[in-house]
PDB file with SEQRES, HELIX, SHEET and CRYST1 records, atoms N, CA, C and O in Angstrom:
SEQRES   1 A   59  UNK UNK UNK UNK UNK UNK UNK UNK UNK UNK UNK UNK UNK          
SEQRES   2 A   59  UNK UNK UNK UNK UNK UNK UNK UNK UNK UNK UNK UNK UNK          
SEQRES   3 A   59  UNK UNK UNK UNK UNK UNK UNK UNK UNK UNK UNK UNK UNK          
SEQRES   4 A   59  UNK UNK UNK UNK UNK UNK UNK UNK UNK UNK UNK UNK UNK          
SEQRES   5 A   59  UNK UNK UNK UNK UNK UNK UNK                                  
HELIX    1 AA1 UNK A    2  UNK A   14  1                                  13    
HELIX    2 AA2 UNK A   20  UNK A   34  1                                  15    
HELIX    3 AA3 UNK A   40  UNK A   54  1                                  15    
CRYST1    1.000    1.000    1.000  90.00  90.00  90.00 P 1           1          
ATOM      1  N   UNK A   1     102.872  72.290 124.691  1.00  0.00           N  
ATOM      2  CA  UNK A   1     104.224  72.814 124.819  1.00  0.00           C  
ATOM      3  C   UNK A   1     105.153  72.169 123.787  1.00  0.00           C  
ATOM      4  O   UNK A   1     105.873  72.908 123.116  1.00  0.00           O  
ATOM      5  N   UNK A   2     105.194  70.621 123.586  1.00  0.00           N  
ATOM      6  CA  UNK A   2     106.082  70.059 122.784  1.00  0.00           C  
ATOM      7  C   UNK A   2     105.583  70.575 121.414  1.00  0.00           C  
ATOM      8  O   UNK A   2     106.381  70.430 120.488  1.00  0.00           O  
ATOM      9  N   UNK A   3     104.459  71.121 121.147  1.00  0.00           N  
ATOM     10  CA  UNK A   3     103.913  71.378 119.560  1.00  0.00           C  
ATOM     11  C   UNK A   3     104.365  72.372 119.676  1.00  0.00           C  
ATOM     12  O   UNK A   3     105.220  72.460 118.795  1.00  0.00           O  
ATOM     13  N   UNK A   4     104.327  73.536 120.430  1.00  0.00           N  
ATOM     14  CA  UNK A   4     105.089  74.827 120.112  1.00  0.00           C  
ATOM     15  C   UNK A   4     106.300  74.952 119.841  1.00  0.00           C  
ATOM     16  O   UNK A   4     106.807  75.846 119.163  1.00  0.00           O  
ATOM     17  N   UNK A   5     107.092  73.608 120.620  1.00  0.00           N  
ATOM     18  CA  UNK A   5     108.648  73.807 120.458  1.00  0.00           C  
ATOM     19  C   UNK A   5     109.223  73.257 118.836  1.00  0.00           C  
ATOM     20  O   UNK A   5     110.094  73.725 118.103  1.00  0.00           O  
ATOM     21  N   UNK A   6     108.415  72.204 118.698  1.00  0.00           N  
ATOM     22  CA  UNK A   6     108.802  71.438 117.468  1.00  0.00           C  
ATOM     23  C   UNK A   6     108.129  72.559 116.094  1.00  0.00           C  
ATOM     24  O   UNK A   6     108.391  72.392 114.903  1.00  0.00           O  
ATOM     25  N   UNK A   7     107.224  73.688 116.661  1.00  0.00           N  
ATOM     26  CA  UNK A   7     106.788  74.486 115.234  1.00  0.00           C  
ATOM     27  C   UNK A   7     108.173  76.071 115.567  1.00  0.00           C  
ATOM     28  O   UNK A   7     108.300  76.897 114.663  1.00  0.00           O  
ATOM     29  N   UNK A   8     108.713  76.169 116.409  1.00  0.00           N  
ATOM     30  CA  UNK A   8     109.519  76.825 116.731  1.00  0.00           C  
ATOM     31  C   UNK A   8     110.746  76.467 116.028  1.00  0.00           C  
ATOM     32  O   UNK A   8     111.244  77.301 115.272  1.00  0.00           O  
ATOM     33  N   UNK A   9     111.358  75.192 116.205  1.00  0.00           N  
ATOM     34  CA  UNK A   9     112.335  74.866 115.731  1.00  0.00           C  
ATOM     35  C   UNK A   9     111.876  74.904 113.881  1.00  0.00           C  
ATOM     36  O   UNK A   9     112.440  75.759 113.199  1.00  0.00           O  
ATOM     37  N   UNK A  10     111.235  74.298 113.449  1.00  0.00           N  
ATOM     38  CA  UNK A  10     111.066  74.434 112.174  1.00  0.00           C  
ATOM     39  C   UNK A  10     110.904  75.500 111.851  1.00  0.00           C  
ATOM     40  O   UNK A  10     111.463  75.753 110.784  1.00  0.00           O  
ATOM     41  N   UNK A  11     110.223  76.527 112.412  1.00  0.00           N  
ATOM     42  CA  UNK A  11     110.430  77.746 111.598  1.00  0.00           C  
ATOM     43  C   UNK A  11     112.316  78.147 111.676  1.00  0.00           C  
ATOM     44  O   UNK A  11     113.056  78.450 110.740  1.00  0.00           O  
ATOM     45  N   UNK A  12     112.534  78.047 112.659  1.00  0.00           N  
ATOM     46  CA  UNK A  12     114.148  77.985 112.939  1.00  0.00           C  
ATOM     47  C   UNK A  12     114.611  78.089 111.453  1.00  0.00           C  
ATOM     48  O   UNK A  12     114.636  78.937 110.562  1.00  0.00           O  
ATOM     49  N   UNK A  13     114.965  76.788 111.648  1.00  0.00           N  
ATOM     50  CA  UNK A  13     115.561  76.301 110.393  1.00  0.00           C  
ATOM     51  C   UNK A  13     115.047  76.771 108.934  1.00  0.00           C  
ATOM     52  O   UNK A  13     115.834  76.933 108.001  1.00  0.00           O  
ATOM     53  N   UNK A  14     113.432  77.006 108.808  1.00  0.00           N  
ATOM     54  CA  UNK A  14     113.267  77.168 107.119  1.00  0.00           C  
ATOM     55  C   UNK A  14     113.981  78.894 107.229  1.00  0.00           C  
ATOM     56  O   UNK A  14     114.448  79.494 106.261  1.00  0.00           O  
ATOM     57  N   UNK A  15     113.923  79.313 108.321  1.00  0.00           N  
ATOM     58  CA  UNK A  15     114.427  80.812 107.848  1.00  0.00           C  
ATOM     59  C   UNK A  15     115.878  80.691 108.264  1.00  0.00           C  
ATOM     60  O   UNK A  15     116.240  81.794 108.673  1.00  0.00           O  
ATOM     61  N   UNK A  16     116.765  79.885 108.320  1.00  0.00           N  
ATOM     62  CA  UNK A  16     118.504  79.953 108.118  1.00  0.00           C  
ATOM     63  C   UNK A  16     118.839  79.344 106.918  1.00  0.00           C  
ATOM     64  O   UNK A  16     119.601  78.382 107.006  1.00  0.00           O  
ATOM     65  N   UNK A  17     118.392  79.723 105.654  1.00  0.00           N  
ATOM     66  CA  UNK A  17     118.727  79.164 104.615  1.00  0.00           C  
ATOM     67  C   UNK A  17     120.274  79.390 104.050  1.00  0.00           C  
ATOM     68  O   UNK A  17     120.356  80.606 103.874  1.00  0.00           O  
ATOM     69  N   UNK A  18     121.157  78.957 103.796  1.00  0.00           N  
ATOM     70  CA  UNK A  18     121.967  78.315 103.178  1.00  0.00           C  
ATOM     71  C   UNK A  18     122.813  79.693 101.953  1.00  0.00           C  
ATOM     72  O   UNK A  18     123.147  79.222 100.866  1.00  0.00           O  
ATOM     73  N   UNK A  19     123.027  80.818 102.104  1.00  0.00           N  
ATOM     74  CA  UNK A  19     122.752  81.850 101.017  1.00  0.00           C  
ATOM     75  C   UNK A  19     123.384  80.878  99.686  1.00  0.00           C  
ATOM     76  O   UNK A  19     122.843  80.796  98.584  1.00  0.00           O  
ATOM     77  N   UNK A  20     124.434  80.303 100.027  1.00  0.00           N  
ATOM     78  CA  UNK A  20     124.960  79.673  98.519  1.00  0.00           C  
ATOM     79  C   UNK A  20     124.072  78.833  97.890  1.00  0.00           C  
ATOM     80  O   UNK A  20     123.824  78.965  96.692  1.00  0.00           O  
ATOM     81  N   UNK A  21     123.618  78.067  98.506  1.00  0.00           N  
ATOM     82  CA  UNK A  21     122.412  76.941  98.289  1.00  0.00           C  
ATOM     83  C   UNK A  21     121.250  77.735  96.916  1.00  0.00           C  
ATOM     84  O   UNK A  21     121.005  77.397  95.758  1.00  0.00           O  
ATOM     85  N   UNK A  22     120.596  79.332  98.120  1.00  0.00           N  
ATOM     86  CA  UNK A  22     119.953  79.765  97.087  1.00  0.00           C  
ATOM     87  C   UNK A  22     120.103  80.698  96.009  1.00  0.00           C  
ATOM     88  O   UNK A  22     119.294  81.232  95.251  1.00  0.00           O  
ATOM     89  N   UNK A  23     121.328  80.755  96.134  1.00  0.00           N  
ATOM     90  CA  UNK A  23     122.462  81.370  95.175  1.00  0.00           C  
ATOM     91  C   UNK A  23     122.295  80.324  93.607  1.00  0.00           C  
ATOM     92  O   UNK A  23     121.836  80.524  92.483  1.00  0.00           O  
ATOM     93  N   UNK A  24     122.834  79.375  94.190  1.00  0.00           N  
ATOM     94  CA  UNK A  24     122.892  78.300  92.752  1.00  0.00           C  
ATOM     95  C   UNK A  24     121.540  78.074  92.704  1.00  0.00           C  
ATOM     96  O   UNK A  24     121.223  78.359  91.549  1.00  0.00           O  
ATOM     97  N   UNK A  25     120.381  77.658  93.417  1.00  0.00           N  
ATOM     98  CA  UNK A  25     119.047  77.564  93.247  1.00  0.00           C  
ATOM     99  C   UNK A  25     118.105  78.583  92.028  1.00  0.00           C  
ATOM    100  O   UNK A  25     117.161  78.270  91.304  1.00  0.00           O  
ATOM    101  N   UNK A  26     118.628  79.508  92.149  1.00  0.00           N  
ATOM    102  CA  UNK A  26     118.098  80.739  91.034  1.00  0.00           C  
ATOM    103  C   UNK A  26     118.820  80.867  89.981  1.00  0.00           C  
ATOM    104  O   UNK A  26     118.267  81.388  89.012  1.00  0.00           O  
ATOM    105  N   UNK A  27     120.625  80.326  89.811  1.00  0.00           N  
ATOM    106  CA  UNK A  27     120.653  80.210  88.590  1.00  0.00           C  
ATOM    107  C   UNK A  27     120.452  79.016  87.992  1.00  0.00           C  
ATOM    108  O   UNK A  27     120.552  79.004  86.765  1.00  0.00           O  
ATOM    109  N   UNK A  28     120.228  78.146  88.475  1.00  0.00           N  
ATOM    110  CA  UNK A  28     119.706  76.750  88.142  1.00  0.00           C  
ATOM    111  C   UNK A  28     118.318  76.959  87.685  1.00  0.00           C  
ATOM    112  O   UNK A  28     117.790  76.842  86.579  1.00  0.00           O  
ATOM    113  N   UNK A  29     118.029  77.183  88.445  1.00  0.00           N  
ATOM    114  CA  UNK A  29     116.393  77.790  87.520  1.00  0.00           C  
ATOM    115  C   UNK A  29     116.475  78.685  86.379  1.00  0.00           C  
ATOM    116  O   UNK A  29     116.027  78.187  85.347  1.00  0.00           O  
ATOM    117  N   UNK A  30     116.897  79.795  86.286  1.00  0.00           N  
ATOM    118  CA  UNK A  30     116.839  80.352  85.283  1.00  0.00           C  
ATOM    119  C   UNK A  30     117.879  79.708  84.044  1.00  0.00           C  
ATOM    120  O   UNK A  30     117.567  79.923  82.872  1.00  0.00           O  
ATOM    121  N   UNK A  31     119.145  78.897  84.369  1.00  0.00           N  
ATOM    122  CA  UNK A  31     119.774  78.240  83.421  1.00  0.00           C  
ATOM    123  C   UNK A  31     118.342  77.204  82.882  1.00  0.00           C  
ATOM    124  O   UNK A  31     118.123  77.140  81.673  1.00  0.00           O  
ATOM    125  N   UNK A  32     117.676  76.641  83.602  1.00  0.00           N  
ATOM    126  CA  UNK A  32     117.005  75.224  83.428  1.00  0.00           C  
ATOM    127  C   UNK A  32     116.137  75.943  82.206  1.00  0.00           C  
ATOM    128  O   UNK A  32     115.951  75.278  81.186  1.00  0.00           O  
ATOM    129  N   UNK A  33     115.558  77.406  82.302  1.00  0.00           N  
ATOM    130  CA  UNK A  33     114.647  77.979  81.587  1.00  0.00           C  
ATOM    131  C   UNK A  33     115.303  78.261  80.239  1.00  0.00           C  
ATOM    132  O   UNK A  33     114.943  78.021  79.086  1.00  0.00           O  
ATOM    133  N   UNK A  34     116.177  78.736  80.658  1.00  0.00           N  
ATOM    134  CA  UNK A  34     116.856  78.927  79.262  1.00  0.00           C  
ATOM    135  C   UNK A  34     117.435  77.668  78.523  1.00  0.00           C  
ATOM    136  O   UNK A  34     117.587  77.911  77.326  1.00  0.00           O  
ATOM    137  N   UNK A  35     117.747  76.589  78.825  1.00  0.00           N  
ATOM    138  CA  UNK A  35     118.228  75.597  78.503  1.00  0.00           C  
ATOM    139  C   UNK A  35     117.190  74.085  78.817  1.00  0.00           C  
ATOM    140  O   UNK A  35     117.536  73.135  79.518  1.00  0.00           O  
ATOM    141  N   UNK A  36     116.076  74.206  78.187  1.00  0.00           N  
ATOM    142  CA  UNK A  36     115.013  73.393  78.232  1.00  0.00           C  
ATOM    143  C   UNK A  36     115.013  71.912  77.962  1.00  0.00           C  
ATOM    144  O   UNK A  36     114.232  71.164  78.550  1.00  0.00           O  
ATOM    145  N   UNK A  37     115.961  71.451  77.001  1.00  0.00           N  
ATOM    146  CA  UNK A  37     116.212  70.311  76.212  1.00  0.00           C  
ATOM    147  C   UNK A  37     117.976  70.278  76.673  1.00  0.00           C  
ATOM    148  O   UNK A  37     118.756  69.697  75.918  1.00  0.00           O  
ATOM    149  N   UNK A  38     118.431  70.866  77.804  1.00  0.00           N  
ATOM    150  CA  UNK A  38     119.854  70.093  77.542  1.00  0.00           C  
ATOM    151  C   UNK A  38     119.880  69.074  78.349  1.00  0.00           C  
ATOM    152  O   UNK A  38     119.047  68.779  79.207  1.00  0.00           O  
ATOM    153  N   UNK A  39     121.412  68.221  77.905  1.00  0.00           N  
ATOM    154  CA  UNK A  39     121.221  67.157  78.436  1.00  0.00           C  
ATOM    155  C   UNK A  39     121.864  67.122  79.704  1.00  0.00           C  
ATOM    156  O   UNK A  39     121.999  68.154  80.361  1.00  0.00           O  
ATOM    157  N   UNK A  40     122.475  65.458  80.303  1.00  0.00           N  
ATOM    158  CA  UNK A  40     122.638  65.528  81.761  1.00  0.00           C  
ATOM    159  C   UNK A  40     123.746  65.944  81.976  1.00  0.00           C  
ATOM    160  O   UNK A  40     123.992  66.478  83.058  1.00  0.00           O  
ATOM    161  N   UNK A  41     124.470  65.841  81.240  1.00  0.00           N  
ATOM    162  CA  UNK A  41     126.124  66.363  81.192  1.00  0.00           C  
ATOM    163  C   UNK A  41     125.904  67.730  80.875  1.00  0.00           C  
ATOM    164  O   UNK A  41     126.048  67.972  82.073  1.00  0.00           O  
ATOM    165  N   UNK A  42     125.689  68.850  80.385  1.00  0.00           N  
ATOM    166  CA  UNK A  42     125.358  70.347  80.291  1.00  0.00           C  
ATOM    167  C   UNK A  42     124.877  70.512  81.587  1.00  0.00           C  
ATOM    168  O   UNK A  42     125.466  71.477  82.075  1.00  0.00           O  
ATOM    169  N   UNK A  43     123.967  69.955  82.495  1.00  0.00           N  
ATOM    170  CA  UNK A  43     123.325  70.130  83.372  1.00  0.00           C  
ATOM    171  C   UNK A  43     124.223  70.285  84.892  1.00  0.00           C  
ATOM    172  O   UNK A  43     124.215  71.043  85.861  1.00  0.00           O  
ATOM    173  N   UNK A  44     124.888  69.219  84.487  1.00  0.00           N  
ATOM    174  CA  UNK A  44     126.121  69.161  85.655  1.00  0.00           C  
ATOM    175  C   UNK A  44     127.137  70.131  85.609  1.00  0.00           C  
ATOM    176  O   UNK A  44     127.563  70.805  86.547  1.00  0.00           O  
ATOM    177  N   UNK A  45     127.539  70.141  84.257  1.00  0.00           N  
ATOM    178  CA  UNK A  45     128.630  71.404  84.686  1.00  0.00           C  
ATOM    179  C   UNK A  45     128.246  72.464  84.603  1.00  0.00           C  
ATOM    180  O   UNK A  45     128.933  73.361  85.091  1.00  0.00           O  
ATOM    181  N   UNK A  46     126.815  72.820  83.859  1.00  0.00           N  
ATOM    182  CA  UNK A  46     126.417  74.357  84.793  1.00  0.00           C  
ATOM    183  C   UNK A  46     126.458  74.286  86.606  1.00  0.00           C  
ATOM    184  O   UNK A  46     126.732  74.905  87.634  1.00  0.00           O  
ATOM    185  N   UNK A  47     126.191  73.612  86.301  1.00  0.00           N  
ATOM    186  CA  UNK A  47     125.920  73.169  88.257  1.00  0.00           C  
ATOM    187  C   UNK A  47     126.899  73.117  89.371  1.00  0.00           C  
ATOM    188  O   UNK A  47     126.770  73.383  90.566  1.00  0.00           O  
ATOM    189  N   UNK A  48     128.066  72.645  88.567  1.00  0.00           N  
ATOM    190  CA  UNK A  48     129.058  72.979  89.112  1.00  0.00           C  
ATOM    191  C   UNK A  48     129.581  74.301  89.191  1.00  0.00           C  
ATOM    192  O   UNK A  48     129.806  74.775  90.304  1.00  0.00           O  
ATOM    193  N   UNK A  49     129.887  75.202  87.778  1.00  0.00           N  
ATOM    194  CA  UNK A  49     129.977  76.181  87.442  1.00  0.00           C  
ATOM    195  C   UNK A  49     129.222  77.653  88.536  1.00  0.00           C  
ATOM    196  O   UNK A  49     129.810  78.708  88.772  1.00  0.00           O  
ATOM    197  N   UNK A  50     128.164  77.362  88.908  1.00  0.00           N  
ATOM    198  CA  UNK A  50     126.642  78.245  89.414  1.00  0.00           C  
ATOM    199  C   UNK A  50     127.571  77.788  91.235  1.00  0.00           C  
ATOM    200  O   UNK A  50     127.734  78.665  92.084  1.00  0.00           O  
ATOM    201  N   UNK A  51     128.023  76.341  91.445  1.00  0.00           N  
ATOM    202  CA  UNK A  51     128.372  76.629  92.807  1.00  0.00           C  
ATOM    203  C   UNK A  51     129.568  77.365  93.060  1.00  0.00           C  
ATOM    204  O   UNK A  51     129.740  78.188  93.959  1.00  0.00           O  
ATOM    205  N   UNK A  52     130.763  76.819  91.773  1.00  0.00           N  
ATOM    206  CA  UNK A  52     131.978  77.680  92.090  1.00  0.00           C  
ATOM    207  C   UNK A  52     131.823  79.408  92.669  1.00  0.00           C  
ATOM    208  O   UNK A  52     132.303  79.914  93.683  1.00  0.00           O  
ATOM    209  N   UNK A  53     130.827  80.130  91.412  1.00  0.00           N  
ATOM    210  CA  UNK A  53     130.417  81.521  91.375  1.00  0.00           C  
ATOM    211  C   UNK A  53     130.128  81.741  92.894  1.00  0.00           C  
ATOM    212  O   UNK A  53     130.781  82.248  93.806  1.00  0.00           O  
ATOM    213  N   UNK A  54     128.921  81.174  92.812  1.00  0.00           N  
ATOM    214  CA  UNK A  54     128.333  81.291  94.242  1.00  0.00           C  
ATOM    215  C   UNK A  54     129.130  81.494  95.801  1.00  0.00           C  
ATOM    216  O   UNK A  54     129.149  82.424  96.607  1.00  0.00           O  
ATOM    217  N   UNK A  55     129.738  80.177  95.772  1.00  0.00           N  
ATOM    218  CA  UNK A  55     130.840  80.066  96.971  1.00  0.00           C  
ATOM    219  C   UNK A  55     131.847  81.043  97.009  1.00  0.00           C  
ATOM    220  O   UNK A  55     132.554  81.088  98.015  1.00  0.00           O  
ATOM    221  N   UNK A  56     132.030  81.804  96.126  1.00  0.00           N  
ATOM    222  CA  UNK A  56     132.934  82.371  95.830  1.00  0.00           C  
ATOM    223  C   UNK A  56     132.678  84.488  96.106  1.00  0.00           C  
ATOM    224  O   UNK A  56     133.408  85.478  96.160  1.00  0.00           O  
ATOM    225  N   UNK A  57     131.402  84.218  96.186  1.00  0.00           N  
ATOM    226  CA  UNK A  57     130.368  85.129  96.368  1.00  0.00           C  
ATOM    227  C   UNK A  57     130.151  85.926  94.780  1.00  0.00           C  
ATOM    228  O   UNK A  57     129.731  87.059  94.544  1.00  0.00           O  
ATOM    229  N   UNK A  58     130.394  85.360  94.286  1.00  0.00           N  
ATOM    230  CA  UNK A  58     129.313  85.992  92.544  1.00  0.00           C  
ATOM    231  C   UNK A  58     128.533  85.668  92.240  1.00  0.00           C  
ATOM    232  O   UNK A  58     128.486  84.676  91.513  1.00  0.00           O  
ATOM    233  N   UNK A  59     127.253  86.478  92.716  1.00  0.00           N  
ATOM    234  CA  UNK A  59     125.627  86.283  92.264  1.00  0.00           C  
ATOM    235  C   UNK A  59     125.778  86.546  90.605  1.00  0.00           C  
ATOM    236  O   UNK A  59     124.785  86.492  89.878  1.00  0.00           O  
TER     237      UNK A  59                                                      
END                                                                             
């Protein structure tokens, strides 16, 4: 019973994902692809940039 509840709850949770989360997650990836060699500072303010959009609701 406790194994069913604890695989219950985890599925829970992996399927309430976050939409902004995987909002910036995909352009972070595809920025990361396109931008292979930038550095840590480029990195951050795309990042910031990808959450503003996001939160904001612009995929």
């Amino acid at each position: 019973m406790t194994k069913f509840l604890l695989l219950s709850v985890l599925v829970f949770l992996t399927g309430c994902g976050d939409p902004v989360e995987e909002c910036v997650k995909k352009k972070q990836d595809s920025w990361r692809k396109s931008n292979p060699n930038a550095d840590y500072g480029k990195s951050t303010t795309a990042n910031e940039q990808f959450r503003k959009q996001c939160a904001s609701g612009g995929k």
